[in-house]
C-alpha positions as CSV (number, residue, x, y, z in Angstrom):
1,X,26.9,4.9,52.6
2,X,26.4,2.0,54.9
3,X,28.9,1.4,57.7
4,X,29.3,-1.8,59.6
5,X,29.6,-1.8,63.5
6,X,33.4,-3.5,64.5
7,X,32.0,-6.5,65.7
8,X,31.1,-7.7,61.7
9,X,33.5,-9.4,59.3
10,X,32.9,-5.7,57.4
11,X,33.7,-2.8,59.4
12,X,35.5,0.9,58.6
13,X,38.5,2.0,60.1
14,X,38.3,4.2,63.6
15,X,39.9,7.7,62.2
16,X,43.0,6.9,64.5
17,X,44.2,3.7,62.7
18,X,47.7,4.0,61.6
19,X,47.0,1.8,58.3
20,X,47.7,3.6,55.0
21,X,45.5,3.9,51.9
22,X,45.7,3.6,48.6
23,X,42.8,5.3,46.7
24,X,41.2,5.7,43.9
25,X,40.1,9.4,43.4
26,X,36.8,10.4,43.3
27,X,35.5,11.5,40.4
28,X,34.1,14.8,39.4
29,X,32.4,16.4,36.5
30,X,32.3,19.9,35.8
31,X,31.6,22.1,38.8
32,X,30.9,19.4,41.1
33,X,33.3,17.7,43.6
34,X,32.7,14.0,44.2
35,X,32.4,12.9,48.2
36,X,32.7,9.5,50.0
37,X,28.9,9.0,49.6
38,X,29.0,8.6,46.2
39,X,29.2,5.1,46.7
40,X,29.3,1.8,49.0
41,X,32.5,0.7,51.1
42,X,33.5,-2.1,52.7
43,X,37.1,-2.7,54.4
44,X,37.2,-5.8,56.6
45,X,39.6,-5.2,59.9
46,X,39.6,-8.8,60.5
47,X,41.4,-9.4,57.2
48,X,45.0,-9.6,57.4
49,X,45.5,-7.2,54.0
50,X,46.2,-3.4,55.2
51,X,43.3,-1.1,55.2
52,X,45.0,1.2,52.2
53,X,45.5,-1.8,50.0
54,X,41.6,-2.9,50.1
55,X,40.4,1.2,49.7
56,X,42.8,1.4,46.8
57,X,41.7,-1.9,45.0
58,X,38.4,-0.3,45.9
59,X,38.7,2.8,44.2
60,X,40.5,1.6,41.1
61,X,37.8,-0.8,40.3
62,X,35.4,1.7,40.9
63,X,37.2,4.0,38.1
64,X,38.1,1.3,35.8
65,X,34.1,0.7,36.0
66,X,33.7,4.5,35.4
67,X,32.0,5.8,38.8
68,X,34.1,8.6,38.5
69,X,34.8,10.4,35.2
70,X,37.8,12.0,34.2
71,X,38.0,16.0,35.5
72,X,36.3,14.7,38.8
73,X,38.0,16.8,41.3
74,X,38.5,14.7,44.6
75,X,37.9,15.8,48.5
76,X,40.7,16.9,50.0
77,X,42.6,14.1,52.3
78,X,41.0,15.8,55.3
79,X,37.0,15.8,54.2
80,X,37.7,12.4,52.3
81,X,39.0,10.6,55.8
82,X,36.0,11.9,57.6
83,X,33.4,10.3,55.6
84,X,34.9,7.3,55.3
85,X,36.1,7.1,59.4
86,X,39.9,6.0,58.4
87,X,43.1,7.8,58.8
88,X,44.5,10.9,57.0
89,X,47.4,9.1,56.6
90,X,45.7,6.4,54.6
91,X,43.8,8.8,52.3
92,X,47.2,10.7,51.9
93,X,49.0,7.1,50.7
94,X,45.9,5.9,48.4
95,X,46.3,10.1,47.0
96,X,50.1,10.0,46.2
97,X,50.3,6.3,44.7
98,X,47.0,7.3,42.2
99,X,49.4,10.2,41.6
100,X,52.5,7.7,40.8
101,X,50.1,5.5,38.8
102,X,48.8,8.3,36.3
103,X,45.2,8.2,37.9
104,X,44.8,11.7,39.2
105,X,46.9,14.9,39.2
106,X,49.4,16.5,41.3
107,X,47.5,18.5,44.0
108,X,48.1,19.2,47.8
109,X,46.2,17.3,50.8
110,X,43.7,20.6,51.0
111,X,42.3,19.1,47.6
112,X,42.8,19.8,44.0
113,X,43.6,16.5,42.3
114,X,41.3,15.7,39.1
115,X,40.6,12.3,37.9
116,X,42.8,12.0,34.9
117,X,42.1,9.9,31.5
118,X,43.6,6.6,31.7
119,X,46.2,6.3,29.5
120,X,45.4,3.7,27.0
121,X,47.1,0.3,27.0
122,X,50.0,-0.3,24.2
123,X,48.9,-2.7,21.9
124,X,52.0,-4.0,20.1
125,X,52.1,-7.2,18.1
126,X,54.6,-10.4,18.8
127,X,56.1,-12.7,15.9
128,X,58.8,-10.0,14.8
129,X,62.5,-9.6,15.7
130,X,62.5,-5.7,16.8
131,X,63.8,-3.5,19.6
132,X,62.3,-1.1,21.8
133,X,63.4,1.7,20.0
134,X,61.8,0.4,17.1
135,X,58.5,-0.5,18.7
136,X,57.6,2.7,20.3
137,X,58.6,4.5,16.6
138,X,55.8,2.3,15.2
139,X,53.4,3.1,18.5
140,X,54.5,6.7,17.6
141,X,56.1,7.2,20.4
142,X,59.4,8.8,21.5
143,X,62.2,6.3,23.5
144,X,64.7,7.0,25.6
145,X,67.0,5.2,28.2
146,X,68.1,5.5,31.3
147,X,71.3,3.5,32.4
148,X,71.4,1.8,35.4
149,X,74.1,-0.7,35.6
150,X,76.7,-1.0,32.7
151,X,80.2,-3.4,33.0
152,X,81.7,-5.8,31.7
153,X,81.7,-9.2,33.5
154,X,83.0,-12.6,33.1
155,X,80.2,-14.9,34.6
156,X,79.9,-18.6,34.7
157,X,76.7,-19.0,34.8
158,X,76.0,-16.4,31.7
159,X,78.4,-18.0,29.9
160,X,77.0,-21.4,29.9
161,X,73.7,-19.5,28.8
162,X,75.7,-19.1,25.5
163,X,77.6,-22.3,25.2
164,X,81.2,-20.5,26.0
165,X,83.8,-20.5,28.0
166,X,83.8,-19.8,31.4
167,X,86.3,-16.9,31.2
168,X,84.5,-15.5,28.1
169,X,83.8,-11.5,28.5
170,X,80.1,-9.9,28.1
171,X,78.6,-6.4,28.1
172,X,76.0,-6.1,31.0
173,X,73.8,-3.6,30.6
174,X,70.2,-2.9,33.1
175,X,68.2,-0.2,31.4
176,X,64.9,1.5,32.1
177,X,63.2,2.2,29.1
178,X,60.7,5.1,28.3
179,X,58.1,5.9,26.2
180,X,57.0,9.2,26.0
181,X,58.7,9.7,29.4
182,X,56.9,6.9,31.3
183,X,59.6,4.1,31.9
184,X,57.8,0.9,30.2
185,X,60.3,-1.7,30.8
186,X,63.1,-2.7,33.0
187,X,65.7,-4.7,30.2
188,X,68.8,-7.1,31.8
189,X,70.6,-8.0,29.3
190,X,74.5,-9.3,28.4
191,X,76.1,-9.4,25.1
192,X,78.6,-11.5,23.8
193,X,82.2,-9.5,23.4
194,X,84.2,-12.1,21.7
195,X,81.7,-11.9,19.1
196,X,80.6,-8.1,19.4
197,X,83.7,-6.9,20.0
198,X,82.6,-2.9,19.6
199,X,80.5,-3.2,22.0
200,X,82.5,-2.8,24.6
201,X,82.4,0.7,24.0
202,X,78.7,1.7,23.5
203,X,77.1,3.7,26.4
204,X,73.7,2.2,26.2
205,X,71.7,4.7,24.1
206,X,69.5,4.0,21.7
207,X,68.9,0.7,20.0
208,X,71.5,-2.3,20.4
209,X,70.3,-4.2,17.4
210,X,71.2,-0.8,15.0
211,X,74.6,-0.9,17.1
212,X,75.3,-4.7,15.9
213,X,74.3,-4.4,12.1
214,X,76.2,-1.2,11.9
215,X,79.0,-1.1,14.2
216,X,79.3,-4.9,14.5
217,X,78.0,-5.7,10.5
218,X,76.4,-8.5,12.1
219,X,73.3,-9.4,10.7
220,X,70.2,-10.5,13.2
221,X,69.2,-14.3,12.2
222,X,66.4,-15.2,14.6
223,X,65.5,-15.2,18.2
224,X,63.9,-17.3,20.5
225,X,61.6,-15.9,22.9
226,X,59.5,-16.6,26.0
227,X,56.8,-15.1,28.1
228,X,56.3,-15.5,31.5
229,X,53.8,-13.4,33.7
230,X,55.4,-12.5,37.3
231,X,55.0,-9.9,39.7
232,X,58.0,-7.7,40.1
233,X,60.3,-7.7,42.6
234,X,60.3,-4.2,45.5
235,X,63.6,-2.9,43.5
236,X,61.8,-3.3,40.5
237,X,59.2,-1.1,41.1
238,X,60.8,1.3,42.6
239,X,63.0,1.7,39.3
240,X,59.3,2.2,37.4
241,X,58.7,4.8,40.3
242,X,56.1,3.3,41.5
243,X,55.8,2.2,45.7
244,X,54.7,-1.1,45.2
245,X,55.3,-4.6,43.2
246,X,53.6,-4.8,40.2
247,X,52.6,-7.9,37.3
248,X,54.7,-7.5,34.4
249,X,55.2,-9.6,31.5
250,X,58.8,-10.9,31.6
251,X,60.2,-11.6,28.5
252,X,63.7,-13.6,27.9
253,X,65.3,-13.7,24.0
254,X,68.0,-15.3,23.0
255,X,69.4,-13.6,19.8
256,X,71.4,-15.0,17.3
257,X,73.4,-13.1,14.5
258,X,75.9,-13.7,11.8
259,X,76.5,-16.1,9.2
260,X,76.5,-19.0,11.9
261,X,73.8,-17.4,13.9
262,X,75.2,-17.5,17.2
263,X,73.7,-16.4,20.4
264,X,74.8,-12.9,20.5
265,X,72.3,-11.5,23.0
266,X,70.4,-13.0,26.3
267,X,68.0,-10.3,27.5
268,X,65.8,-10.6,30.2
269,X,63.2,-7.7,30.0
270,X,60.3,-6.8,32.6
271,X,57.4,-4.8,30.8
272,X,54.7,-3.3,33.3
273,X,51.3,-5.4,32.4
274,X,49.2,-1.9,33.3
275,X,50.8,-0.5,30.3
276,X,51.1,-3.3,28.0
277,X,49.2,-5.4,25.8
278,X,50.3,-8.0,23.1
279,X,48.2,-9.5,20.4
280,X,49.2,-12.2,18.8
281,X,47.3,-13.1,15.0
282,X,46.2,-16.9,15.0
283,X,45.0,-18.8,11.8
284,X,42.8,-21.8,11.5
């Protein structure tokens, strides 16, 4: 490992800095344990990112490149600060975001924590009208919902978004959705009640579109759709449990139904980009 004195544009943290890390572990295979010298470092004190954001971006490159295989156990946060002159503290940050982030397992700061498989991305197609329940079924996965704001509202501004009246009332629903017990996508959305009337009632579980054909018998039309890639906001992420902002892909439909296909549903929904991928087919 080569270290840089202070006075270069590249130079490790003295072991008192109060900066945290975010790391990427260190990978072992069987019987070994991986160590700081395993590889090169460079964090620059003159830049004005935090020292735990470059070691993290660090190590996750490092294991998305495969310098550390899965089952790697990693140094404890003690050994691992040592050899690479930062903080504890810093180590202990990079340790429990990897943890939050499904790169290494639960462990304690004396060590412990393996490298974990990365979880592959989902690869789920676009050009078809379908919930999330319905997507994660055909990933062959299991969905489930967690409510975090349900009322009904009369809002202006939504209810231009629908071409009604001012006063017209609208089920408002923010749900974290899971697959398999990792939340996947953050979903703000408001349905029309003058035209859903029995709506009003529903609690949020399970899949809205089933609720409209068979509680509603309306009948989905078409929806117009839009991708935007952002990077979500600190509330956000805290909802997907992680500690920082993350890109996302945010989606926003507008669903129509019925025999005069009107807008029924405006949903704005926030899926995590680590987790997601979307193919689209193309023809010539």
């Amino acid at each position: 490992m080569s270290i840089n004195t202070p006075s270069s544009p590249h130079a490790l943290a003295s072991a008192n800095d109060a900066d945290d890390a975010k790391d990427a572990p260190l990978a072992e295979v069987p019987a070994t344990m991986a160590t700081a010298t395993d590889t090169q470092w460079v964090i620059d004190l003159q830049q004005g990112e935090s020292l735990w954001r470059q070691l993290h971006a660090q190590l996750v490159n490092k294991l998305q490149q495969g310098v550390w295989a899965p089952g790697t156990t990693l140094p404890s946060e003690r050994d691992l600060a040592e050899q690479l002159g930062v903080s504890r503290i810093t180590v202990k940050r990079s340790y429990d975001e990897l943890r939050r982030t499904g790169w290494i397992s639960s462990g304690s700061g004396r060590g412990g924590s393996t490298v974990l498989s990365p979880v592959p991305k989902l690869q789920a197609p676009l050009g078809q009208l379908k919930g999330f329940t319905q997507e994660m079924q055909e990933l062959g996965k299991k969905a489930s919902t967690r409510i975090l704001l349900r009322e009904v509202v009369r809002d202006r501004m939504i209810a231009s978004v629908f071409g009604l009246p001012s006063n017209s009332p609208f089920l408002h629903l923010v749900r974290l959705r899971f697959g398999d017990d990792t939340p996947m996508t953050r979903e703000n959305a408001w349905y029309d009640l003058s035209l859903a009337p029995a709506m009003v009632n529903w609690d949020g579980q399970g899949s809205a579109y089933d609720l409209l054909r068979l509680e509603c018998g309306l009948a989905l039309q078409n929806a117009d759709q839009t991708v935007e890639a952002v990077l979500s906001t600190e509330e956000e992420a805290r909802d997907f449990g992680l500690q920082e902002p993350l890109p996302c892909l945010l989606f926003k439909r507008h669903t129509r139904a019925g025999a005069n296909q009107q807008l029924v549903e405006y949903v704005e929904g926030l899926f995590r980009g680590d987790v997601y991928v979307y193919r689209m087919p193309l023809s010539v």
